[in-house]
Backbone as numpy.savetxt, mean C-alpha at the origin, in Angstrom:
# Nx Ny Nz CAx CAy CAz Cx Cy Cz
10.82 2.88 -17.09 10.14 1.87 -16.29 9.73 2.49 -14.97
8.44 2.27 -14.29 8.05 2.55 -13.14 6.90 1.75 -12.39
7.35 1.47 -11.43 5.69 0.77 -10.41 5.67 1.89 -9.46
4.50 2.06 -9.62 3.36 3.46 -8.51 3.85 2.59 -6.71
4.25 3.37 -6.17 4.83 2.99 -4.93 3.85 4.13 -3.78
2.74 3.80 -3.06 2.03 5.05 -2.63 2.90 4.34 -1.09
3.33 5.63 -0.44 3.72 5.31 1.00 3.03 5.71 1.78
2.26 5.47 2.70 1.35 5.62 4.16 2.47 5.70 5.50
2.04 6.65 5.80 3.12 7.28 6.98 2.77 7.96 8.10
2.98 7.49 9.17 2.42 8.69 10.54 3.04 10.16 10.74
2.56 10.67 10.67 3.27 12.12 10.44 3.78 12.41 12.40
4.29 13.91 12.08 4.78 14.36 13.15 3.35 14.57 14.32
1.99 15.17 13.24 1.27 15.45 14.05 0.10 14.17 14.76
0.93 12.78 14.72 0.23 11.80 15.25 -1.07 11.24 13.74
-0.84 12.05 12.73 -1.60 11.17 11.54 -1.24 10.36 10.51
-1.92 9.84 9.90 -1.86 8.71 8.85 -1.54 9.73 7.50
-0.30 9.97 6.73 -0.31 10.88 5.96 0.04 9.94 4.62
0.09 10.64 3.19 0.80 9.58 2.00 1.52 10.30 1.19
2.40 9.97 0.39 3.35 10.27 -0.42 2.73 9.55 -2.02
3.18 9.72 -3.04 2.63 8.97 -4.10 3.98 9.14 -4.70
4.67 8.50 -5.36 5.98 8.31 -5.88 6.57 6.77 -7.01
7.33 6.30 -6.80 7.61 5.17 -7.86 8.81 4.59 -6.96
8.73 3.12 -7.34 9.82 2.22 -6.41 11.11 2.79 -6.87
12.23 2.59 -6.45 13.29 3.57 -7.19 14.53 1.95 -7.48
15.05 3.14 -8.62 15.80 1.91 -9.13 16.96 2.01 -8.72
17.64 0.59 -8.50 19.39 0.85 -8.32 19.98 0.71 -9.47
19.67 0.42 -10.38 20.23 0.08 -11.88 18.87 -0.33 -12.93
18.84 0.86 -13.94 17.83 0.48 -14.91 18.72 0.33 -15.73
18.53 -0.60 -17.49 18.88 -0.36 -18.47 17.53 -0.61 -19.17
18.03 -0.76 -20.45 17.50 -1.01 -21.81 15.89 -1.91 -21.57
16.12 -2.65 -20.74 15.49 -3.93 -20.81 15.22 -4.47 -18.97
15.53 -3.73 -18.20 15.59 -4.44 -16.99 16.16 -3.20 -16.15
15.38 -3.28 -15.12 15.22 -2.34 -13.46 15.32 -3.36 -12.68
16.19 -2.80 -11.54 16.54 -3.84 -10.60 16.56 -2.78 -8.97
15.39 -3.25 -8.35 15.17 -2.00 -7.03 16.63 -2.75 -5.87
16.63 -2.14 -4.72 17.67 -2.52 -3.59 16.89 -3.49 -2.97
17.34 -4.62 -2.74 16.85 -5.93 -1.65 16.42 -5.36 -0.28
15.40 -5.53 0.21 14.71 -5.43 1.61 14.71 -6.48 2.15
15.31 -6.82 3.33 14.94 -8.26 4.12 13.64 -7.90 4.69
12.59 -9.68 4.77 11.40 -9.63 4.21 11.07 -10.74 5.60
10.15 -10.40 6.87 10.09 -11.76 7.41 9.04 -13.07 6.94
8.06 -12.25 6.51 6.99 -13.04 5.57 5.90 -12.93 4.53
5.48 -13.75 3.78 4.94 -13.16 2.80 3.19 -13.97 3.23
2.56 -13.39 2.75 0.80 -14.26 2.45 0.23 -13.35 1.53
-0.84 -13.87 1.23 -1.69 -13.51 0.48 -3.48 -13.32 0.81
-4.10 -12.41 0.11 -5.41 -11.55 1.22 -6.28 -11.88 -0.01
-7.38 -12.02 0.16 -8.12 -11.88 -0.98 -9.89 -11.00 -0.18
-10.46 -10.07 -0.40 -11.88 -9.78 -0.09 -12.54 -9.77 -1.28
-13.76 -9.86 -0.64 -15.30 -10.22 -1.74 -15.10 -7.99 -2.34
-15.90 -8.62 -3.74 -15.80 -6.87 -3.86 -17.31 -6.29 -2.98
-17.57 -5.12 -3.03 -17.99 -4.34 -1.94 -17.57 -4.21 -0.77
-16.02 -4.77 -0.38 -15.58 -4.92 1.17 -15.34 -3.33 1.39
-14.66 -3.23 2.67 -14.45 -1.82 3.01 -14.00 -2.56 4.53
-13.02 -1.69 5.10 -11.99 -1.78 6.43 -12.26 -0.55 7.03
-12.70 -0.31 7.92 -12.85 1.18 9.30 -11.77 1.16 9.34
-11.37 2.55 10.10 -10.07 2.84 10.88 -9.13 1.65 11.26
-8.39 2.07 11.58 -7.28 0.96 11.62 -5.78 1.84 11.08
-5.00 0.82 12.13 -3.42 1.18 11.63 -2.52 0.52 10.93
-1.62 0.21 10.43 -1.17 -1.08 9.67 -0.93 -1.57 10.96
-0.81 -3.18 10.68 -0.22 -3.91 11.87 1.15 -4.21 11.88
2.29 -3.83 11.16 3.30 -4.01 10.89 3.52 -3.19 9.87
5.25 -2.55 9.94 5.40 -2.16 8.52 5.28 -3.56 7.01
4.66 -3.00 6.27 4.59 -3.87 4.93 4.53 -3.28 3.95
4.95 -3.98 3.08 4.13 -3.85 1.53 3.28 -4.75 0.85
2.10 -4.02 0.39 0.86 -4.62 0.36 0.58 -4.22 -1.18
0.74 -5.42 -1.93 0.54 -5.25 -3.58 -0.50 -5.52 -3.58
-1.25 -4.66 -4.84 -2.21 -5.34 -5.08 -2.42 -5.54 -6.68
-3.21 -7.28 -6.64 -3.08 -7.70 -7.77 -4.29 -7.53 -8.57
-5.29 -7.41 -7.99 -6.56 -7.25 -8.38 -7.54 -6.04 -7.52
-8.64 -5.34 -8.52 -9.52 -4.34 -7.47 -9.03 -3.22 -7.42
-10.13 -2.28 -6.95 -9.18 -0.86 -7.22 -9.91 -0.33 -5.55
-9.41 0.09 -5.18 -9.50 0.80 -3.60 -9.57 2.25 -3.73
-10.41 2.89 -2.71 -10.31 4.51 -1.85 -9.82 3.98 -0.51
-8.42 4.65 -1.00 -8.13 5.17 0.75 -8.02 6.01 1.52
-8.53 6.91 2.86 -9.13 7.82 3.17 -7.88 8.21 4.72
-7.61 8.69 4.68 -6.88 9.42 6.19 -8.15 10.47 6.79
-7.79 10.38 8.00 -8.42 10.80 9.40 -8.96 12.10 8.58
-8.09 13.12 8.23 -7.66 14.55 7.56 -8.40 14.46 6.22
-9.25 13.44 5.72 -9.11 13.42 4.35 -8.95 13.30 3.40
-7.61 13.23 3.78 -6.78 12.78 2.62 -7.11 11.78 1.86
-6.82 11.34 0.62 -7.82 10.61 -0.23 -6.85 9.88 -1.30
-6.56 8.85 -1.62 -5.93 7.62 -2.82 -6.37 7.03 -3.19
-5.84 6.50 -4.09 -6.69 5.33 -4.80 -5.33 4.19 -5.50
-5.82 2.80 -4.79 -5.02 2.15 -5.12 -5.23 0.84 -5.99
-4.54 0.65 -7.30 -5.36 -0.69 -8.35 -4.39 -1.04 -8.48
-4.69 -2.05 -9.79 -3.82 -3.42 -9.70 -2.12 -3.39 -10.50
-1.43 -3.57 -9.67 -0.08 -3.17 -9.87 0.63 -2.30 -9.08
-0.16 -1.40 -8.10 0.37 -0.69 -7.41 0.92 -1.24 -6.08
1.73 -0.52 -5.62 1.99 -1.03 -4.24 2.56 -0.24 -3.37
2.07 -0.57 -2.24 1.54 0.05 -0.81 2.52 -0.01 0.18
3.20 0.93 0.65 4.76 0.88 1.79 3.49 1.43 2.91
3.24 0.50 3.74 2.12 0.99 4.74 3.48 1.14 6.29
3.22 2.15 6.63 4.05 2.35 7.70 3.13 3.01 9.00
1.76 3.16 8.62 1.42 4.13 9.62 0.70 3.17 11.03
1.52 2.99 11.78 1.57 1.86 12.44 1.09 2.25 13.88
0.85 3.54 13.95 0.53 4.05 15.13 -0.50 5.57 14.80
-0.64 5.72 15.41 -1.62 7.41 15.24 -3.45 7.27 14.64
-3.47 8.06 13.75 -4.90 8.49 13.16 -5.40 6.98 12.67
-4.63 6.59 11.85 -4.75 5.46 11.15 -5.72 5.77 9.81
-6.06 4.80 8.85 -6.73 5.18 7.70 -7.89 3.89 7.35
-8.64 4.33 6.60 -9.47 3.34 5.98 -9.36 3.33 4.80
-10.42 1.76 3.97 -10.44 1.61 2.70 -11.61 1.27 2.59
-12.11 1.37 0.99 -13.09 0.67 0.63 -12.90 0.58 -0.84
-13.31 -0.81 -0.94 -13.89 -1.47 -2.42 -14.61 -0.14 -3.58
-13.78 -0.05 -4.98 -14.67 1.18 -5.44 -15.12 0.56 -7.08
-14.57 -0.59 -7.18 -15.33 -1.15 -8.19 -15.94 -2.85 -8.00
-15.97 -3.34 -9.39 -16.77 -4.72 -8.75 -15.79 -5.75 -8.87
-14.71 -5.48 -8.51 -13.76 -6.70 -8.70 -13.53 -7.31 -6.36
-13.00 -8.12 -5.98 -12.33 -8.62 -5.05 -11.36 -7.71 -5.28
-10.40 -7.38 -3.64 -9.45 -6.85 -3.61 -7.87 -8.20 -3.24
-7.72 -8.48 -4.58 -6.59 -9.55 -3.93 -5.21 -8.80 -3.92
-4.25 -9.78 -3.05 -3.18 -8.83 -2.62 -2.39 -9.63 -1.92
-0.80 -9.21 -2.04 0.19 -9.74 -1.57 0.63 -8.67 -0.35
0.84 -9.37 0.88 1.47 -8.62 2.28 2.62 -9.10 2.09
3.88 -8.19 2.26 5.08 -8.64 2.43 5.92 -7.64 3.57
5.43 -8.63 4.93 6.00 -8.20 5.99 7.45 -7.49 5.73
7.97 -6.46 6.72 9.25 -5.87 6.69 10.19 -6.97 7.51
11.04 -6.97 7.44 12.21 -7.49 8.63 12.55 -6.55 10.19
């Protein structure tokens, strides 16, 4: 069992950097994965028209940002380059520095769950 867990992170040198990895489990079996509880201060939900796209920018909080629908390019200052669709989810931490953008890369809306950190 695995969900694609991409982490967004400010590096040492003041940029927006990413990791690509999988949520990790505290107990898998046969039939059922169970990750460690995060206290959570709030949850909402985002929806954009498809062709959207976001400039620069930093997260505004640490979150995790699922997404349920739409497939995204996401781009760091450096380059750096992801791609995020439906099921994946997003540990956005880069809350300060270079910051990153996105854009819409097919014809769906990008809908999506924010789930503020504590």
């Amino acid at each position: 069992m695995s969900i694609r867990l991409v982490h967004l992170f400010t590096g040492n040198d003041g940029q927006s950097h990413f990791t690509i990895g999988e949520v990790p489990w505290m107990s898998a079996g046969a039939v059922n994965a169970i990750s460690a509880r995060e206290a959570v201060a709030e949850v909402s939900f985002e929806e954009t028209a498809a062709g959207g796209s976001f400039d620069w920018h930093n997260a505004p909080c640490r979150q995790y940002v699922i997404t349920l629908a739409g497939t995204l390019q996401f781009e760091t200052r450096l380059g750096e380059t992801f791609a995020l669709a439906p099921g994946d989810v997003l540990l956005a931490e880069d809350t300060t520095g270079g910051g990153h953008r996105w854009r819409l890369v097919d014809g769906d809306p990008w809908r999506r769950v924010y789930v503020t950190l504590a």
